[in-house]
C-alpha positions as CSV (number, residue, x, y, z in Angstrom):
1,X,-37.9,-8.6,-30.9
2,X,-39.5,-6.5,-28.3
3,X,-38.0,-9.2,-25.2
4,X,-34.6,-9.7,-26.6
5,X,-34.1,-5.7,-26.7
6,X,-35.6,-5.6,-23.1
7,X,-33.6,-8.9,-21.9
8,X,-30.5,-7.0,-23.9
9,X,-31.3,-3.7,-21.8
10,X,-31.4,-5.5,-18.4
11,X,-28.1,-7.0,-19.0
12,X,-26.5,-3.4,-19.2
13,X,-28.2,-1.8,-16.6
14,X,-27.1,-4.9,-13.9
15,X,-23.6,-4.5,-15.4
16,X,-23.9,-0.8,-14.7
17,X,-25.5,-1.4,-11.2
18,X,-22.8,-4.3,-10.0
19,X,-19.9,-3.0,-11.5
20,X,-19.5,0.0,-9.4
21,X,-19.8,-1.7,-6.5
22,X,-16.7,-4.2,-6.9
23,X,-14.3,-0.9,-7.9
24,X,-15.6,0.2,-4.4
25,X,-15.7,-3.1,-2.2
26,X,-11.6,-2.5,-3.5
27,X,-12.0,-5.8,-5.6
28,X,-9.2,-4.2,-8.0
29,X,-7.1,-3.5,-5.4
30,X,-6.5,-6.8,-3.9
31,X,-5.3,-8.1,-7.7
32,X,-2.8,-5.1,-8.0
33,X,-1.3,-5.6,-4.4
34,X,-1.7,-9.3,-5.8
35,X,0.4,-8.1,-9.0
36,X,3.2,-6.0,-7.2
37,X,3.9,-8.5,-4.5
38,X,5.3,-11.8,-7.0
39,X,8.1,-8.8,-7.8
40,X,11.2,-10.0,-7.1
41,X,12.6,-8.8,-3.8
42,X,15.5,-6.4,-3.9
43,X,17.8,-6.5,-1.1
44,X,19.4,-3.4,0.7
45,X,21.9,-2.8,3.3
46,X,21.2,-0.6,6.0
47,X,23.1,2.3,4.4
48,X,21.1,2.1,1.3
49,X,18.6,2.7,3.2
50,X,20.1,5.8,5.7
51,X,20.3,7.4,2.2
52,X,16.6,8.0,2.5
53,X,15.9,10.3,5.8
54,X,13.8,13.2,4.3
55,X,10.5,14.3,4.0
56,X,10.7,14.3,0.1
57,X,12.9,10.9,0.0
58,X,11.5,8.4,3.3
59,X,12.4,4.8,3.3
60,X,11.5,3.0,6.4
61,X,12.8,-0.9,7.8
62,X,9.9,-2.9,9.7
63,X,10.7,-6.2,10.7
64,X,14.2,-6.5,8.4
65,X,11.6,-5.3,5.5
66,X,12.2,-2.1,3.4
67,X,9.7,0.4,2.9
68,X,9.7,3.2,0.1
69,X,6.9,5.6,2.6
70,X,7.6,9.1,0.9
71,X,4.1,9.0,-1.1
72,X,2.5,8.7,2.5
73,X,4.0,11.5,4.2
74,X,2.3,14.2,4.1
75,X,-1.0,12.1,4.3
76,X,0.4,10.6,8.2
77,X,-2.2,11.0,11.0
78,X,0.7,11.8,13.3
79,X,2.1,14.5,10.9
80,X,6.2,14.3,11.0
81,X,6.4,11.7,13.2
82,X,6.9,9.3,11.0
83,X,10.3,11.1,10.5
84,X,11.1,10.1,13.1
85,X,12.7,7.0,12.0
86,X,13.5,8.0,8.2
87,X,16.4,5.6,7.1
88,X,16.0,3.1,9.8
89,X,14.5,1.3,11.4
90,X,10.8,1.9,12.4
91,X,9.8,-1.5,13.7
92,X,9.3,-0.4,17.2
93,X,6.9,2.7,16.4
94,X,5.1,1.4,13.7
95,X,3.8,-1.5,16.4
96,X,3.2,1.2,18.9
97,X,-0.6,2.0,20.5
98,X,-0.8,5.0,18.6
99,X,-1.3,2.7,15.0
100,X,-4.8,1.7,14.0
101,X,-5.1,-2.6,12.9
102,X,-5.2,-1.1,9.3
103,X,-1.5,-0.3,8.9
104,X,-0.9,-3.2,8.6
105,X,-2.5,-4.2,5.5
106,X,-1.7,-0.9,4.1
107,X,2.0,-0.9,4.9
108,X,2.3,-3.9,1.5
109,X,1.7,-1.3,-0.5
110,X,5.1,0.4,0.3
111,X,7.3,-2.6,0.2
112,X,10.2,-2.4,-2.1
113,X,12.8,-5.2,-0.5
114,X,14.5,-6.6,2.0
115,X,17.4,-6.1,4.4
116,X,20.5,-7.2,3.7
117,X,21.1,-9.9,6.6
């Protein structure tokens, strides 16, 4: 009686231990992004996407990709430069010097479609 309730107890505490540290090695994240990118692409025209050229409404093109970047912002290491290019396209900039390697794995997170060809 005495092992099972010890064995039982070990179980929970590793679960406890190792569970954590998946939510923070971003294990979740991968299957969202995972999730979000099987949506089926939308595609845009370029003047569906001038519509978006403020702070509070910022849609970006990279690469003939659309970008929905509003949510990011205010959180921009180069403040309102990102601005710069609200409602078109940002390709040149956002593969500037000034970008860390990580951008680019974060910038999935903001795609919403394509450009109309």
């Amino acid at each position: 009686m005495i092992a099972v309730l010890v064995l039982i107890l070990g179980v929970l505490l590793g679960a406890f231990i190792l569970i954590p540290q998946v939510h923070k090695s971003g294990g979740t994240k991968k299957v969202e992004s995972t999730a979000s990118n099987k949506k089926v692409s939308k595609i845009y025209s370029k003047a569906d996407v001038l519509a978006h050229n403020k702070k509070t409404d910022c849609w970006i093109i990279i690469k003939d990709k659309v970008y929905d970047v509003t949510s990011y912002v205010e959180e921009h290491p180069g403040g309102d430069a990102i601005l710069a290019h609200a409602g078109d396209d940002s390709t040149e900039g956002f593969y500037g010097p000034q970008h860390a390697t990580r951008v680019f794995d974060m910038i999935d997170d903001f795609y919403i479609g394509d450009l109309e060809r």
